[in-house]
C-alpha positions as CSV (number, residue, x, y, z in Angstrom):
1,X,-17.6,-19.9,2.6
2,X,-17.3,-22.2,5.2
3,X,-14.7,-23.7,7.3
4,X,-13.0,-27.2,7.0
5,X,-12.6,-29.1,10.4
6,X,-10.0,-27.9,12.5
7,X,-8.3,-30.8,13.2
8,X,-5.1,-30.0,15.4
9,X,-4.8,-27.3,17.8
10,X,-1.0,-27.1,17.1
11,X,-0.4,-23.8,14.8
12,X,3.0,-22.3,13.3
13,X,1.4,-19.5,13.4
14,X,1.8,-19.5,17.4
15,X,5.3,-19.2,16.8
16,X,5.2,-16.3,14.7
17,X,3.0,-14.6,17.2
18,X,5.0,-15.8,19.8
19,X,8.2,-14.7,18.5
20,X,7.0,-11.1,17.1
21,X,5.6,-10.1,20.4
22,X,9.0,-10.1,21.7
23,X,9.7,-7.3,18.9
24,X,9.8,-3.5,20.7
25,X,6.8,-1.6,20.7
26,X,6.7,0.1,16.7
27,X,7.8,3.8,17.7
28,X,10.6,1.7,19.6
29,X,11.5,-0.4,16.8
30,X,11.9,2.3,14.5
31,X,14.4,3.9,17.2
32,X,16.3,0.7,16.8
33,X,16.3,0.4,13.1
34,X,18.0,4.4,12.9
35,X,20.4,3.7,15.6
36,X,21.0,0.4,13.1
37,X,21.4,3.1,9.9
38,X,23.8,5.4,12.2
39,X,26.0,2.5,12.7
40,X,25.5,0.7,9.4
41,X,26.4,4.4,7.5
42,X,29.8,4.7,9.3
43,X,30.8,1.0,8.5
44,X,29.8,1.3,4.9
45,X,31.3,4.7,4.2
46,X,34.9,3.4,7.0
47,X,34.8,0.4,3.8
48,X,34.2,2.2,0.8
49,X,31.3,0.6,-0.2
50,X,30.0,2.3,-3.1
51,X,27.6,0.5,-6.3
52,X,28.0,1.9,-9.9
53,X,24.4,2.7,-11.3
54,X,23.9,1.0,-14.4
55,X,21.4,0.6,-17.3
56,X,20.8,-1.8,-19.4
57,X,22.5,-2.0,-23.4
58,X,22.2,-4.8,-26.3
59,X,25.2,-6.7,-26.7
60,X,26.1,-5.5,-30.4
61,X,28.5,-7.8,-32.7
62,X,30.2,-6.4,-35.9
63,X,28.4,-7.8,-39.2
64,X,29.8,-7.5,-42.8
65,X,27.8,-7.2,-46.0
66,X,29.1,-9.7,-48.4
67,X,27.7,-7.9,-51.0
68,X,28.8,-4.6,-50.0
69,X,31.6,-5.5,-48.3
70,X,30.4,-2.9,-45.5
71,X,30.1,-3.5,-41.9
72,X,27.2,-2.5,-39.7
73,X,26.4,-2.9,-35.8
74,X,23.8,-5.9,-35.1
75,X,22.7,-7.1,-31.9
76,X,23.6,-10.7,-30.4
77,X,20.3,-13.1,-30.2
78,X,20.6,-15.7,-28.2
79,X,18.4,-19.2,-28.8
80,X,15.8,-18.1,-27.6
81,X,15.5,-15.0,-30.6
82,X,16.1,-12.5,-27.6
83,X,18.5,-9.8,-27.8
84,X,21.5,-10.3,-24.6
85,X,21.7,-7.6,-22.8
86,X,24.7,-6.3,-20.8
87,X,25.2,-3.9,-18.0
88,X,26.8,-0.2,-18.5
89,X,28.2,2.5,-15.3
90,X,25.5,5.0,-15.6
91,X,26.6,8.5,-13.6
92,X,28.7,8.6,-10.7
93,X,29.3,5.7,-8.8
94,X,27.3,6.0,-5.4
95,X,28.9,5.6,-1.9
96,X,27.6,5.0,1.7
97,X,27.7,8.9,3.6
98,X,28.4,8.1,7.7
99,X,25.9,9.5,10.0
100,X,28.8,9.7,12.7
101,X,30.8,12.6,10.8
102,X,30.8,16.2,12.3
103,X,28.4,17.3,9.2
104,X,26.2,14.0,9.6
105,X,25.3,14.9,13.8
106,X,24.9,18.3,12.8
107,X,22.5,17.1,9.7
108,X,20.7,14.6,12.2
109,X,20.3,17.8,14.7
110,X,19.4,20.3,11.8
111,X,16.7,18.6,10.2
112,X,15.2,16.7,12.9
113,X,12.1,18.4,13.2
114,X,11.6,18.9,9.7
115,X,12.1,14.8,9.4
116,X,9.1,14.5,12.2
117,X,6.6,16.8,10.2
118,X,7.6,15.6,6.3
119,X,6.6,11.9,7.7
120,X,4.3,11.1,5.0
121,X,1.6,9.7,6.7
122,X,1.3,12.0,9.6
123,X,-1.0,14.5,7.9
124,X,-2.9,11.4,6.5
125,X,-3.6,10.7,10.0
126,X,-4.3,14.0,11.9
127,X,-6.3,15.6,9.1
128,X,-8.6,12.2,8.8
129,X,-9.0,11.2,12.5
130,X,-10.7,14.7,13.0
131,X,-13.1,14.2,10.3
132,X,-13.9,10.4,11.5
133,X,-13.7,11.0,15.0
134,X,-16.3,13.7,15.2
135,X,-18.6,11.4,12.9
136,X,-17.8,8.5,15.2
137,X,-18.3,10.9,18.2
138,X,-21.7,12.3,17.3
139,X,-22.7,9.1,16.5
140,X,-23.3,8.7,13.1
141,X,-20.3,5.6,12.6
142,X,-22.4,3.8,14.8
143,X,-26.1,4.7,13.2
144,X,-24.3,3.3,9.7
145,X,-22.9,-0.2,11.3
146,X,-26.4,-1.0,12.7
147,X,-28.1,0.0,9.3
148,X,-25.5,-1.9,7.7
149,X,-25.9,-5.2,9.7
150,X,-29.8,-4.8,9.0
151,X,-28.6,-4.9,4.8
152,X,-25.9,-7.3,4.8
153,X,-25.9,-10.8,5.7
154,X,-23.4,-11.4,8.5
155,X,-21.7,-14.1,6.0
156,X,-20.8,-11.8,3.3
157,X,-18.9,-9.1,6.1
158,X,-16.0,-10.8,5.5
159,X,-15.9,-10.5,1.4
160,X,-17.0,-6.6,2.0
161,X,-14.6,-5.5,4.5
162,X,-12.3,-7.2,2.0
163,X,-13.5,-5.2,-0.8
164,X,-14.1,-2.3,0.9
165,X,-9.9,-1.8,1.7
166,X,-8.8,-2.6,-1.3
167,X,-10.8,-0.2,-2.8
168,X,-9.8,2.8,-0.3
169,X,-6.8,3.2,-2.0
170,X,-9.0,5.4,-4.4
171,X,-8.1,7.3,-0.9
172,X,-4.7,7.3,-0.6
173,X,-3.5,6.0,2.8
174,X,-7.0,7.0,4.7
175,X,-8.3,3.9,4.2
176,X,-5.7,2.8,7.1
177,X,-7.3,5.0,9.5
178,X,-10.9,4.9,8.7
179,X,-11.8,1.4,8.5
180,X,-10.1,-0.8,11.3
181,X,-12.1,0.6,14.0
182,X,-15.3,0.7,11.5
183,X,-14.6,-3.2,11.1
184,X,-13.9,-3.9,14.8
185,X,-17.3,-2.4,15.9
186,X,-19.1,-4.4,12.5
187,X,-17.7,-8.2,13.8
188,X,-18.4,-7.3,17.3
189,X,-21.7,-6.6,16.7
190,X,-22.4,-10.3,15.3
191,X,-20.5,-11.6,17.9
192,X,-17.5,-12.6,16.0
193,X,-13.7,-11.9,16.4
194,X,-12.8,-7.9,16.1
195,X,-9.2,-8.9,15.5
196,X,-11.2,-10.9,12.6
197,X,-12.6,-7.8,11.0
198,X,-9.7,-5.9,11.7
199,X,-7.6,-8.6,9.8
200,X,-10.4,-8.6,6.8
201,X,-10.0,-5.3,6.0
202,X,-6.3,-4.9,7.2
203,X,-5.7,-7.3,4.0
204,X,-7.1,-5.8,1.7
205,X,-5.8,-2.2,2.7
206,X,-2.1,-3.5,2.5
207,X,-2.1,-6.4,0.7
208,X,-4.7,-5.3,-2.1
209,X,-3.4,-1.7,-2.2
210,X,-2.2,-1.4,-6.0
211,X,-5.7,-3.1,-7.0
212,X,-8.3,-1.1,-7.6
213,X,-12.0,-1.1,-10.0
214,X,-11.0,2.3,-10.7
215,X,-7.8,4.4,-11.5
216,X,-6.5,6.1,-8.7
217,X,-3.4,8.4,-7.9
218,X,-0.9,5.6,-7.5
219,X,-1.3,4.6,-11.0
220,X,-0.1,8.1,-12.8
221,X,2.6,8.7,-10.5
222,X,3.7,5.2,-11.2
223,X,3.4,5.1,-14.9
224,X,5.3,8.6,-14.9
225,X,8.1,6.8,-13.2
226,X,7.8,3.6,-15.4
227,X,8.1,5.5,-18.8
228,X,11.3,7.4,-17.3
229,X,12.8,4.0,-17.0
230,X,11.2,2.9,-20.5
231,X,13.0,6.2,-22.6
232,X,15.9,4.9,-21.5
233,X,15.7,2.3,-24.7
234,X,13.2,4.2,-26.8
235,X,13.1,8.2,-26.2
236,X,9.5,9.1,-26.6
237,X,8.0,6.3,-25.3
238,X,4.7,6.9,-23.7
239,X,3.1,5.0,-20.6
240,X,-0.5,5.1,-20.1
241,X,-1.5,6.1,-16.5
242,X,-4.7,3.1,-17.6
243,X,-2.0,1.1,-18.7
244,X,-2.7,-1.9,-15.8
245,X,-6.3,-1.4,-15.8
246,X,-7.9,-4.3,-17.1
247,X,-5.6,-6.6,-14.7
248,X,-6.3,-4.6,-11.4
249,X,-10.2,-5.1,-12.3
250,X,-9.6,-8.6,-12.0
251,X,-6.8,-8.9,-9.3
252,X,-9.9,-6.7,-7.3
253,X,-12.1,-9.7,-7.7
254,X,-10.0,-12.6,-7.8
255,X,-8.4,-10.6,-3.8
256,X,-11.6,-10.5,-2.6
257,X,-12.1,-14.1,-2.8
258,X,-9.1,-14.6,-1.8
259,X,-9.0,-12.5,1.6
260,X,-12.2,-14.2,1.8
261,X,-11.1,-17.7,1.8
262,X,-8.0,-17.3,3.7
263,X,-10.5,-15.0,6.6
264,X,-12.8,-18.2,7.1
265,X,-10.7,-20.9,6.6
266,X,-7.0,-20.3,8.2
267,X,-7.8,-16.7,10.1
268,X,-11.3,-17.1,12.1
269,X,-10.8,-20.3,13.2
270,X,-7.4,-20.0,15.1
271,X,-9.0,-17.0,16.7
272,X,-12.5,-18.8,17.2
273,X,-10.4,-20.7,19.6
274,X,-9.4,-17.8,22.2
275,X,-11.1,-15.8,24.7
276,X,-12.7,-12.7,23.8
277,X,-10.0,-10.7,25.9
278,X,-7.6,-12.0,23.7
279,X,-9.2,-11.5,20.2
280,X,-11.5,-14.2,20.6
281,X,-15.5,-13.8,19.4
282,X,-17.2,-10.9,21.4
283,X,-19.7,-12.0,23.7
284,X,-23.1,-11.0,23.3
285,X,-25.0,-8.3,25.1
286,X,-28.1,-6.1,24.5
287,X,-26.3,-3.1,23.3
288,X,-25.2,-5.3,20.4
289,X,-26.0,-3.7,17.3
290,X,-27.4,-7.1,15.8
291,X,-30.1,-7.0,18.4
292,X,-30.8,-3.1,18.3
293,X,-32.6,-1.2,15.5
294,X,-32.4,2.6,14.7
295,X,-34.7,4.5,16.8
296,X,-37.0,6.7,15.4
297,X,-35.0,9.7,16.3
298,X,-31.2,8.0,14.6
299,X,-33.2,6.8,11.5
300,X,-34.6,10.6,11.2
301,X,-31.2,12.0,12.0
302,X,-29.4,9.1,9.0
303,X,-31.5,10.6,7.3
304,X,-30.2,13.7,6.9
305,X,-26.9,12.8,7.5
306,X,-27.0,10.9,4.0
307,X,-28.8,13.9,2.3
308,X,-25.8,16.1,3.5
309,X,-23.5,13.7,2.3
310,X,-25.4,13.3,-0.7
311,X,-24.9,17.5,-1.3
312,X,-21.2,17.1,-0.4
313,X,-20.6,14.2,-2.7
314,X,-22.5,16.3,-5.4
315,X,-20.5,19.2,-4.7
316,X,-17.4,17.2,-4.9
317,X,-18.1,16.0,-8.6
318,X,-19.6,19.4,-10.1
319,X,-16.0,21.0,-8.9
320,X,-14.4,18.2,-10.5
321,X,-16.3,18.2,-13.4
322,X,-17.0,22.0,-14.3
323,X,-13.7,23.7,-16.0
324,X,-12.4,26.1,-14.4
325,X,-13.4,24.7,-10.9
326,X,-11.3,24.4,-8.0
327,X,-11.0,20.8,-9.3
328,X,-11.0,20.5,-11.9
329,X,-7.8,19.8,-14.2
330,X,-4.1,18.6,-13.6
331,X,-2.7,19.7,-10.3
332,X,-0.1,21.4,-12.2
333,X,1.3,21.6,-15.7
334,X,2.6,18.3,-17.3
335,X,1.2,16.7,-13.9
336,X,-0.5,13.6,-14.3
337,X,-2.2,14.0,-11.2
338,X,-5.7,15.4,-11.0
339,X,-6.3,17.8,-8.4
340,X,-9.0,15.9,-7.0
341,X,-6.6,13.2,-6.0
342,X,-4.2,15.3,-5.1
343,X,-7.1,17.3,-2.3
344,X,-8.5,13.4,-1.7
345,X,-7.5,14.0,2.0
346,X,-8.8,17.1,3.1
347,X,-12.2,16.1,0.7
348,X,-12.5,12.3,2.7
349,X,-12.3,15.0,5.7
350,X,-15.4,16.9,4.7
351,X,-17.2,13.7,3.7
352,X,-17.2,12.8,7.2
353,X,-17.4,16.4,9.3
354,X,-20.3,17.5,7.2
355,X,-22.8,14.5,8.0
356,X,-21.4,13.8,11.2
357,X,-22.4,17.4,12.0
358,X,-25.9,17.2,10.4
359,X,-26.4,14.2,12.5
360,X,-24.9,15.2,15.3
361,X,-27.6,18.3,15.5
362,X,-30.6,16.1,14.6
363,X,-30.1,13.9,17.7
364,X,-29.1,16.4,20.2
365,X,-25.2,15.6,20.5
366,X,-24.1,18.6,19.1
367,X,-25.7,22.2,19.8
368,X,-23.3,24.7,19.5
369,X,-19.6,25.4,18.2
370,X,-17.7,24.6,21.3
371,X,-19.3,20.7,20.7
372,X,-17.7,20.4,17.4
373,X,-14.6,21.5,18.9
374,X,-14.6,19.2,21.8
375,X,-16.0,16.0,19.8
376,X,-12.9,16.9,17.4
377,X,-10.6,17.2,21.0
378,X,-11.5,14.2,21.7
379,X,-10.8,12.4,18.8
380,X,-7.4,13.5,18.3
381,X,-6.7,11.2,21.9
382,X,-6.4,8.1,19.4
383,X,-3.9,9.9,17.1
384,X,-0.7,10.1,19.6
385,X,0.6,7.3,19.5
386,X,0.3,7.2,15.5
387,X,2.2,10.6,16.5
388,X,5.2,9.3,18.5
389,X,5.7,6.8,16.0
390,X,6.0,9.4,13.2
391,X,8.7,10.8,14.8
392,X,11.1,8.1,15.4
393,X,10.3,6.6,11.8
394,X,10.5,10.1,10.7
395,X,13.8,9.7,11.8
396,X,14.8,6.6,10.6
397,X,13.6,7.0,6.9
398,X,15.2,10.4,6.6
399,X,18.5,8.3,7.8
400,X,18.0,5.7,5.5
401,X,18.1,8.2,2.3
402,X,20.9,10.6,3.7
403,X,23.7,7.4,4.0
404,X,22.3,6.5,0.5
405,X,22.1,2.6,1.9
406,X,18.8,2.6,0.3
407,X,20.1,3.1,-3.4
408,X,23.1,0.9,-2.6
409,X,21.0,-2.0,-1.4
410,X,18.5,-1.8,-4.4
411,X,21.4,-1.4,-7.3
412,X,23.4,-4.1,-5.6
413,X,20.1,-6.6,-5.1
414,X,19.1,-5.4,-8.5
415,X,22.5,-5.9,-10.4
416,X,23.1,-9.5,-9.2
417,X,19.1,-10.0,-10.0
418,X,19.6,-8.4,-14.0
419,X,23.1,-10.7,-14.0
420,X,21.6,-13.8,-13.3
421,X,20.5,-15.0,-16.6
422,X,17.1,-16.2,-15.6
423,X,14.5,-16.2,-18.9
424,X,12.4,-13.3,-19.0
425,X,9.2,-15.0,-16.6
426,X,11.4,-16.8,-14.3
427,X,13.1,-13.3,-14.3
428,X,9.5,-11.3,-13.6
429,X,9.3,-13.5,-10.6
430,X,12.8,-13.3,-9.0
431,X,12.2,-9.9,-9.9
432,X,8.6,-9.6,-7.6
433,X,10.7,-11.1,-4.7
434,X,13.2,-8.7,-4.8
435,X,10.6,-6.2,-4.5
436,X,9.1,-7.8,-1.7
437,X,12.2,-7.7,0.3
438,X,13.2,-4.0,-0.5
439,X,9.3,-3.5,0.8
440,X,10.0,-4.7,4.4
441,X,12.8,-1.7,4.2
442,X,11.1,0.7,2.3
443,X,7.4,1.1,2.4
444,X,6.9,3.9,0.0
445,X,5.6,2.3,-3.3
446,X,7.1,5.5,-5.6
447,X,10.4,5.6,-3.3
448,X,11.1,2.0,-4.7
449,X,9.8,2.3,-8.0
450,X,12.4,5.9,-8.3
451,X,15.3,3.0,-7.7
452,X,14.2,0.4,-9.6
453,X,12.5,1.2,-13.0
454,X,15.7,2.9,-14.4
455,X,17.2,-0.4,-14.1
456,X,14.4,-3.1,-14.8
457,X,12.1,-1.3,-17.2
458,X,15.1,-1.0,-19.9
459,X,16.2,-5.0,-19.1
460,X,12.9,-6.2,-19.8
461,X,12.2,-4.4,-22.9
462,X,15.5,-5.8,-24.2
463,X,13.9,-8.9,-23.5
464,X,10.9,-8.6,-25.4
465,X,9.0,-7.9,-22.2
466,X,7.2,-4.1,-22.3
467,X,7.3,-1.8,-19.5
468,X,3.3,-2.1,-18.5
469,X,4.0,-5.6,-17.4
470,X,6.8,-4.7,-15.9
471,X,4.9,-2.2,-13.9
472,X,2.2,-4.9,-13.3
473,X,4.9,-7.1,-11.7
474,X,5.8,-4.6,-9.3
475,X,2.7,-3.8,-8.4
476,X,2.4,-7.1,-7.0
477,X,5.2,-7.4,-5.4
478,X,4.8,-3.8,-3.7
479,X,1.6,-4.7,-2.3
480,X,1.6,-7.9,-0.7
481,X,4.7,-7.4,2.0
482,X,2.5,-4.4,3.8
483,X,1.1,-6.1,5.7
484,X,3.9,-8.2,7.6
485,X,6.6,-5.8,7.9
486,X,6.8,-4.1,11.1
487,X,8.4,-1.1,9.8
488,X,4.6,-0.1,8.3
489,X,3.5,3.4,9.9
490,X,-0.1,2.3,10.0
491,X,0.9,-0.7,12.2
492,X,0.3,1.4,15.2
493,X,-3.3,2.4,14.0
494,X,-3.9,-1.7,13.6
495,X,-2.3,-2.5,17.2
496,X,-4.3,0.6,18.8
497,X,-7.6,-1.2,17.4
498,X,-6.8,-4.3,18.4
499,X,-5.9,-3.5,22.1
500,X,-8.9,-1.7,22.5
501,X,-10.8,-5.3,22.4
502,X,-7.9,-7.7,23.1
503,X,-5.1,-5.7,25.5
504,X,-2.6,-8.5,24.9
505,X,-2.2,-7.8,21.5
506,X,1.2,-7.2,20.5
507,X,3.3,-6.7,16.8
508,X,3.4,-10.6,17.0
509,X,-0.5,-11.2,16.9
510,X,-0.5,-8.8,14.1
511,X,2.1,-10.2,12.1
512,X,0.9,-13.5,13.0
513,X,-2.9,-12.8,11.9
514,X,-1.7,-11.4,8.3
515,X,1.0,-14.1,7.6
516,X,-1.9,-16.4,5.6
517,X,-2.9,-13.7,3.9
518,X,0.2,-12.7,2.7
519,X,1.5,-16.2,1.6
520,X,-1.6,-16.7,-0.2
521,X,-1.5,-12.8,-2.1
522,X,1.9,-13.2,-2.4
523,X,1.6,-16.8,-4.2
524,X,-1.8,-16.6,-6.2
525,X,-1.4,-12.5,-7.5
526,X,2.2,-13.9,-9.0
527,X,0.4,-17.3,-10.5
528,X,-2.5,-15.0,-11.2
529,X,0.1,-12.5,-13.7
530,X,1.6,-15.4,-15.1
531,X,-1.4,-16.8,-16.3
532,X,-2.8,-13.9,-17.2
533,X,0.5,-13.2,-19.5
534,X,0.3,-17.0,-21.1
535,X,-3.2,-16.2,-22.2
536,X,-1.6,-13.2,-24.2
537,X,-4.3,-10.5,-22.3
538,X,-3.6,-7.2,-22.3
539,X,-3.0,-5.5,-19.1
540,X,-4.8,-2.3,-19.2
541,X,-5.4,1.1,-21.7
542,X,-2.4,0.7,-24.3
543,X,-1.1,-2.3,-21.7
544,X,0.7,-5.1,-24.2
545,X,2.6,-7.7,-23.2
546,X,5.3,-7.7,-25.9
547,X,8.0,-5.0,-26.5
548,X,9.0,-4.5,-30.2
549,X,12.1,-2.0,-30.7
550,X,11.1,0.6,-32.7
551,X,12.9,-0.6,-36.1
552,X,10.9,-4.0,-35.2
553,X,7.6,-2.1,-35.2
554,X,4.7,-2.3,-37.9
């Protein structure tokens, strides 16, 4: 793709920059946003502020036979044919808990280590920089970018950095670690933006993160979650983990092209413009890896690298595949989560010590145990600040769920959102917004999906609307806010990247960088279900796009 004339140098995208670079530092914001919770949990709880969980019932009317002379419970259709639904308490109601009670400090000073190490993407982080460092380290990262830039075009880095993160969600979080640096070095070594290839991939990562060409361990874990919510209307009902398949094939491709598009034509360019200490095209040198090739001794020692990895990878499957393997199964009974995707983290980390130790040996870096240890030393550096941050956003998420603000601002959003009286699509898209805002708040895809599918799973089927596209709506929505929230954990991993080639980079450049990218996901992805639901597709593996109560049925 190429890119249209710039033709003014004005950009509102300056302002973003401008104005998110005066944000605190992440680890700092986070300390803001629990000192926010503290005081936000005493002022709710001081007011009573409490929601009433509901779900979702047909509005029923009294009808007599007239030849019976009997009456019988029918529900109200409105004219549109679809059933009107009303709101019900569910439980107890739910009220805001204070922070600033005696038993609230003495939770806040009880649990506060426990709140550092349960930070989700912590272990992510630790566990994987030690397998990618000591690759990167012993120089096998660098042996691959050179062989890659000898395979690829440089035109088509863009579209497979693009691919490439959405497609690491197969790995859970790593891909957030593993391939910002990766596409740093790659641009670099054309002599293009680093912040570029950081953005590229950066997009897809976040943005692209519930897409996938294959099924991954988001998609059980959320159709476990969405048939909870679906049972609340039919008992029994089963959700397909497959159940979005079809339609995350195609949002892959259709992202790609997108990240693509908005890379050359709105990202590139208003970087093209800067100097190369801040974010601007590298400049070339001879230690570029366009201009090198593998010496004899690195192609020998590839070599063997991808033979080991080969072995590992082989490994991998046959103690998937075999019963009885380590493996192989359900992590659990009634789990819907293979145990391969539940171990994806500590296998990603023996994908990459492995090779990087077979090449490490072949060219000379490593030669005894102590080398491992110290290439693995020093790869941990990069980790601490990923490791302050997890401990005030430790902090602040734990706070968040102890006041319960969480739950009261998704029933209250959600209520006034199920109360509106939109028609089921306009509905599906107020619906994705919602989502988006609750995302800037709370990252975690399944934390959300806990609060919400209970409520909007049930609405939608009394609409006519089945659960699987409800599921496909909020996995749109979840997705494409990742990127410009500043509350993400891996935004420290992006900003540690992008200083190491532009030191002026702050949360603004960052926010400012993905802001295209998330209009256009954000726009296209909702157009893109629409459509896809007026052409009457299905979404996936047992995915329909109609509900039919069961007395409607066959």
């Amino acid at each position: 793709m190429t890119s249209p004339p710039v033709r003014s140098r004005f950009n509102p995208l300056d302002v973003i920059e401008w104005a998110g670079n005066k944000l605190p530092d992440p680890a700092m914001l986070f300390v803001w946003c629990a000192a926010a919770i503290i005081g936000l949990s005493a002022i709710g709880a001081s007011l009573g502020w409490q929601v009433q969980p509901v779900r979702p019932e047909a509005v029923m009317r009294q009808v007599t036979d007239p030849a019976t002379g009997e009456t019988r419970p029918e529900p109200v259709i409105d004219a549109n044919g679809r059933k009107q639904v009303r709101l019900v308490g569910a439980g107890e109601p739910i009220h805001a808990r204070s922070l600033l009670t005696s038993d609230g400090i003495f939770w806040m000073l009880k649990t506060m280590v426990r709140n550092f190490l349960d930070f989700p993407p912590l272990g992510v982080v630790v566990v994987t920089m030690l397998g990618v460092g000591l690759a990167e380290r012993a120089g096998l990262i660098g042996a691959l970018l050179k062989a890659v830039t000898l395979i690829v075009p440089p035109r088509l880095f863009t579209p497979m950095l693009v691919l490439l993160g959405i497609q690491s969600s197969m790995a859970a979080d790593s891909g957030f670690v593993v391939l910002p640096p990766i596409a740093a070095l790659l641009f670099k070594s054309v002599g293009r933006s680093p912040l570029v290839g950081v953005a590229a991939v950066f997009c897809g990562c976040g943005a692209g993160f519930s897409a996938n060409l294959l099924i991954t361990s988001l998609d059980p874990l959320l159709a476990g979650l969405t048939q909870t919510g679906a049972r609340v209307i039919e008992p029994g009902y089963e959700v397909n983990a497959a159940c979005n398949w079809w339609f995350l094939i195609a949002s892959t491709f259709m992202l790609t092209i997108v990240g693509w598009a908005v890379t050359d034509w709105f990202v590139e360019p208003r970087l093209s413009r800067r100097s190369p200490e801040d974010g601007g095209p590298a400049i070339g040198s001879p230690a570029d890896l366009r201009v090198e090739r593998l010496s004899q001794g690195e192609a020998r020692a590839l070599r063997r690298a991808v033979i080991v990895l080969g072995v590992c990878l082989t490994g991998v499957l046959a103690l998937t595949l075999i019963p009885g393997s380590p493996l192989h199964g359900d992590a659990m009974p009634e789990s819907r989560s293979a145990r391969w995707i539940v171990a994806i983290v500590p296998i990603i980390f023996g994908l990459f010590v492995f090779p990087g130790i077979a090449y490490g040996v072949s060219i000379g870096e490593i030669r005894r145990g102590r080398d491992i240890a110290r290439l693995m030393s020093d790869s941990l550096a990069a980790t601490a600040p990923v490791i302050v941050l997890a401990f005030f956003a430790g902090q602040f998420i734990a706070y968040f769920r102890y006041s319960q603000l969480d739950q009261l601002l998704a029933y209250s959003l959600g209520t006034a959102l199920a109360e509106s009286g939109l028609s089921p699509m306009l509905l599906l898209v107020a619906f994705i917004g919602l989502v988006m805002m609750l995302d800037i708040l709370v990252a975690s895809a399944s934390a959300k999906w806990t609060l919400l599918a209970p409520v909007f799973v049930p609405i939608f089927m009394l609409l006519q609307v089945s659960p699987e596209l409800t599921q496909a709506a909020y996995r749109v929505a979840d997705s494409c806010t990742n990127i410009v929230t500043p509350l993400n954990a891996y935004l420290v991993i992006i900003l540690a990247v992008c200083q190491k080639y532009a030191p002026r980079t702050g949360t603004g450049t960052i926010m400012s960088m993905m802001t295209p990218y998330w209009a256009a996901f954000a726009v296209i992805w909702t157009l893109f279900l629409l459509v896809w639901v007026a052409l009457g597709l299905d979404l996936g593996i047992g995915g329909g796009l109609d509900y039919a109560a069961p007395a409607a049925k066959g």
